[in-house]
C-alpha positions in Angstrom: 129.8 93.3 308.5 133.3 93.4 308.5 135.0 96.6 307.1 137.8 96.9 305.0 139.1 100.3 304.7 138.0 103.3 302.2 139.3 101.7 299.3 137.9 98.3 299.9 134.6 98.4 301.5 133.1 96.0 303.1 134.3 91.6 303.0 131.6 90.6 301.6 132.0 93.3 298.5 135.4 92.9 297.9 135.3 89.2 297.9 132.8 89.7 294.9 135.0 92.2 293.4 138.2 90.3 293.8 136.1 86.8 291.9 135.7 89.3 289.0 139.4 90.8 289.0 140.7 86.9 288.7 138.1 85.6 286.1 137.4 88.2 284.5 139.5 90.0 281.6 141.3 93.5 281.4 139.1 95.8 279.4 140.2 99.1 278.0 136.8 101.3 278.1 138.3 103.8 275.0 137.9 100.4 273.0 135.2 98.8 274.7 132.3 102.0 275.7 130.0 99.3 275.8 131.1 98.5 279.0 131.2 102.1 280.4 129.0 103.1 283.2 128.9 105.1 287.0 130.8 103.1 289.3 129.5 103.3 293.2 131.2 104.6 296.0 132.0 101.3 298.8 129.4 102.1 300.8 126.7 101.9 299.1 124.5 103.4 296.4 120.9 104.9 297.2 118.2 107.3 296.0 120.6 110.2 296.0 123.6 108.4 293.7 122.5 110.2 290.3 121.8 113.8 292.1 125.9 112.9 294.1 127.0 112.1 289.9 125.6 115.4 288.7 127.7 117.3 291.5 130.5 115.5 291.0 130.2 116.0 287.2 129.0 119.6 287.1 125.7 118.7 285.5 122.3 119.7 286.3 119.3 117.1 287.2 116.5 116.9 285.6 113.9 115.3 288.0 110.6 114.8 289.4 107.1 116.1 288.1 108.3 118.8 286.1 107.1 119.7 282.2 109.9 117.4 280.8 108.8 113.8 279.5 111.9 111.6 279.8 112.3 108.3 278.2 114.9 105.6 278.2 114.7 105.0 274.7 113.8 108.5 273.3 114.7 107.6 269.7 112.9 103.7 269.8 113.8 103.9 265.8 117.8 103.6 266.6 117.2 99.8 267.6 116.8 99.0 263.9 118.4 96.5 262.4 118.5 93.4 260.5 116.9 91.0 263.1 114.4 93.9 264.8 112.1 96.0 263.1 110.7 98.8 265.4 107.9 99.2 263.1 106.1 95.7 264.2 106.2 96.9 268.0 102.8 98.3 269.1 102.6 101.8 269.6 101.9 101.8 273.2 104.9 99.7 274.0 107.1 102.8 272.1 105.2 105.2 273.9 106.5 104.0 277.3 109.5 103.7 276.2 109.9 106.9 275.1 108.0 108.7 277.4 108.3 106.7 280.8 108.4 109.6 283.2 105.0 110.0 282.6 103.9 106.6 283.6 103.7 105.1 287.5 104.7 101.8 288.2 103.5 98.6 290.2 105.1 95.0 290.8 104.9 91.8 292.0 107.7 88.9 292.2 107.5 85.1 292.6 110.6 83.5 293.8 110.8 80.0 292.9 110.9 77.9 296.3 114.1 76.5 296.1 115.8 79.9 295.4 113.7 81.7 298.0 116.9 81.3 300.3 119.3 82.3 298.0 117.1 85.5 297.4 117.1 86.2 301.2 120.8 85.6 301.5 121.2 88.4 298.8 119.1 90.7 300.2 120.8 90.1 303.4 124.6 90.2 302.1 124.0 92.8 299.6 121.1 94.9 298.6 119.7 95.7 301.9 123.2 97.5 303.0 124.1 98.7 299.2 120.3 100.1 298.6 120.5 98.6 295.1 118.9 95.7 293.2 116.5 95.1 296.2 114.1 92.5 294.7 110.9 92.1 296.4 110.8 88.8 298.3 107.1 88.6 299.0 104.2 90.0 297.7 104.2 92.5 301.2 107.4 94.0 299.6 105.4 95.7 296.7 101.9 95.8 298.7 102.1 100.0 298.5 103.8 100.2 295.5 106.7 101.4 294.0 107.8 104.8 292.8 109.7 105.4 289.1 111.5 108.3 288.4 113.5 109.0 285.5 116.7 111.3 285.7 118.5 113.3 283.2 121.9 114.5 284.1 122.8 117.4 281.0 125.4 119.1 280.5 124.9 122.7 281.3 126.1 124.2 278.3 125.0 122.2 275.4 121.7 120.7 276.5 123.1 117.1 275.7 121.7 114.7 278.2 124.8 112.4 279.9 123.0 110.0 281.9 119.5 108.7 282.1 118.7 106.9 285.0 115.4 105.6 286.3 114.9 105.2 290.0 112.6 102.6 292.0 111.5 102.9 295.1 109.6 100.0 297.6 107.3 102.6 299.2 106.3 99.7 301.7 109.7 99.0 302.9 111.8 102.4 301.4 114.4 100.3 299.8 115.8 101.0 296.5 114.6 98.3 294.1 116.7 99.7 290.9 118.6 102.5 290.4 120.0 102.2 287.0 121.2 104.3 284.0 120.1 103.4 280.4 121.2 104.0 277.2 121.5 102.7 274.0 124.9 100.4 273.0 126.5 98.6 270.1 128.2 95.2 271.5 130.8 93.2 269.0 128.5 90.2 269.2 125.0 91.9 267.3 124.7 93.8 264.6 122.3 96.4 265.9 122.1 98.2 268.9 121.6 96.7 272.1 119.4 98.4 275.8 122.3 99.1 278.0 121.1 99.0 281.6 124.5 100.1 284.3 123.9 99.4 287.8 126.4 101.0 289.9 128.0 99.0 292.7 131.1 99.4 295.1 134.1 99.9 292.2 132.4 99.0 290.0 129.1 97.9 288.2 126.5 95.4 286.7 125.9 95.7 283.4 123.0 94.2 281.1 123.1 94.3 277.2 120.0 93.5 276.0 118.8 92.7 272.4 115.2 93.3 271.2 112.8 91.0 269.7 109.8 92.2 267.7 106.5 89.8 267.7 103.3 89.6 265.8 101.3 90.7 268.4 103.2 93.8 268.7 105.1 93.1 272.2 108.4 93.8 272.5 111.1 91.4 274.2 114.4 92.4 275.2 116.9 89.4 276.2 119.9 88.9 278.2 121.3 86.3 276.5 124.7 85.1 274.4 127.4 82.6 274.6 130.6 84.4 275.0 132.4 87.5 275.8 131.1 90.6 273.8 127.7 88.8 273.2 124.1 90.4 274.6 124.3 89.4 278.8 125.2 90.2 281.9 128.4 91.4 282.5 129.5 92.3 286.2 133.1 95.7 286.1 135.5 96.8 288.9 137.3 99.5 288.5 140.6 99.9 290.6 142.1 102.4 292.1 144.7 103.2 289.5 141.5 103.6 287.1 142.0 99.9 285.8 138.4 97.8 284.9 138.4 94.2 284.6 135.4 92.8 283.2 133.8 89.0 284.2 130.4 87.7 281.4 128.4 86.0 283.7 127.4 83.7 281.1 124.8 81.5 283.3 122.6 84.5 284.0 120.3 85.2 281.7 117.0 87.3 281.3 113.8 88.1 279.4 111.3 90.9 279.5 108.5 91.0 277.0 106.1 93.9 277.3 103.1 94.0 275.7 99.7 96.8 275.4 97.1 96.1 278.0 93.8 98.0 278.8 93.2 101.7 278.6 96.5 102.7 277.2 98.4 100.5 279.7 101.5 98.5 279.3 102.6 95.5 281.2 105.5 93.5 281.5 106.6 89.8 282.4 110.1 89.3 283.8 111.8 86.3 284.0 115.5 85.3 285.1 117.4 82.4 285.0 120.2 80.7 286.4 121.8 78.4 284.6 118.5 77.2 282.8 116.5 77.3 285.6 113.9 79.9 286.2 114.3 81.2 289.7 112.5 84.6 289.6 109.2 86.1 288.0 108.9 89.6 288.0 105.4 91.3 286.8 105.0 95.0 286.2 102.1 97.4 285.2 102.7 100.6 283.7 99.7 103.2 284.0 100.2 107.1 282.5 100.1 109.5 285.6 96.5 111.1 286.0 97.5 115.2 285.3 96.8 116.9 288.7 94.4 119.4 286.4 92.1 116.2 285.8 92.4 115.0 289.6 90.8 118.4 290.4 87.9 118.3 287.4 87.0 115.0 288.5 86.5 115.7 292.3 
């Protein structure tokens, strides 16, 4: 890999970085918070980002098995609004939602065959080196599962929580799959608010705005999807050195989870992302509540 310098990182970064500077737009975040977020250091991101944020920030971390339940979505009735009622979605799905330190986590992928390569290439390029977004290419990949962790960075005097941030782990390989903050936005193109998912990278960020969908049998679906600027989607930021952020909508990736109750107080989830149309990966996820170590010890 070819090195650039403190500022720049590495080629193959700031080739990405530069594609969004001259296609994307200038975006003021005071106006447009919806695309705020941590932006990563050039060299890469990791298990240790958030606890590096909190440092940097003065704020203390919440982490790990402690008495604290932390959810990504701890108010689920805020998503209200003229297209979603939170009322029709069952009450296990809330539950994880707003309690998803308490639950463990497994996964499996499918790569469609002709983007198998592509996936490779990424993991090669990218997420390998970065430690972020490190999507399992083969079942192997998620074979001893994954860990979840949520974060909380407060601030110290008030008790109001900055960032959350869940954190996966590929026990099998030690890669980073995710590590994310979540939140809860408004975006100009929805009325209602949207799952904001940041995923810090070097200078900058992928975003995902995510609208929910409510369905009969009480599964939730949260999609990725819109047709221009300002719309649900992906969104990729770089910030520059003078604190500058051009944004790019990546309008050709698109994405849908729907998570549904499953047996014994379980939640699962189907995954599915698309490029331009086409379906290249399948990502399935079980979502179990942690056994309390009290009951291990009962039980044995």
């Amino acid at each position: 890999m070819i090195w650039l310098g403190e500022s720049r990182g590495y080629l193959t970064d700031h080739v990405t970085q530069r594609w969004v500077q001259l296609t994307g737009r200038p975006v003021d975040l005071g106006e447009h918070p919806w695309l705020a977020g941590p932006a990563g250091d050039v060299r890469g991101i990791g298990r240790e980002f958030f606890a590096e944020l909190a440092r940097r920030e003065g704020l203390e971390l919440h982490q790990g098995a402690d008495s604290r339940e932390r959810g990504l979505i701890p108010d689920f009735a805020a998503l209200a609004a003229p297209d979603f009622d939170p009322g029709r979605v069952h009450p296990a799905v809330v539950g994880f939602y707003a309690r998803t330190s308490a639950y463990e986590f497994d996964a499996w992928a499918e790569w469609r065959g002709a983007f198998r390569p592509f996936g490779r290439l990424l993991a090669h390029l990218f997420s390998r080196r970065l430690q972020q977004l490190n999507v399992p290419l083969s079942a192997l990949d998620t074979s001893r599962g994954v860990t979840s962790d949520v974060v909380q960075l407060v601030e110290p005097a008030t008790g109001r929580v900055r960032h959350t941030a869940w954190v996966r782990e590929l026990l099998g390989t030690g890669d980073v799959l995710y590590a994310g903050s979540y939140s809860l936005a408004a975006v100009p193109g929805r009325r209602g608010l949207c799952m904001k998912a940041v995923f810090p990278l070097p200078n900058g960020n992928a975003i995902v705005l995510l609208r929910p969908e409510a369905h009969p049998d009480g599964s939730l679906s949260l999609v990725s999807a819109g047709r221009r600027f300002g719309d649900p989607g992906f969104y990729f930021t770089v910030h520059d050195r003078r604190g500058r952020v051009r944004a790019r909508y990546v309008r050709a990736m698109q994405e849908r989870m729907r998570v549904y109750p499953a047996e014994h107080g379980a939640v699962r989830a189907d995954h599915v992302l698309t490029l331009w149309g086409a379906t290249f990966l399948r990502m399935h996820y079980r979502l179990r509540t942690r056994v309390p170590a009290a009951e291990v010890l009962a039980a044995s």
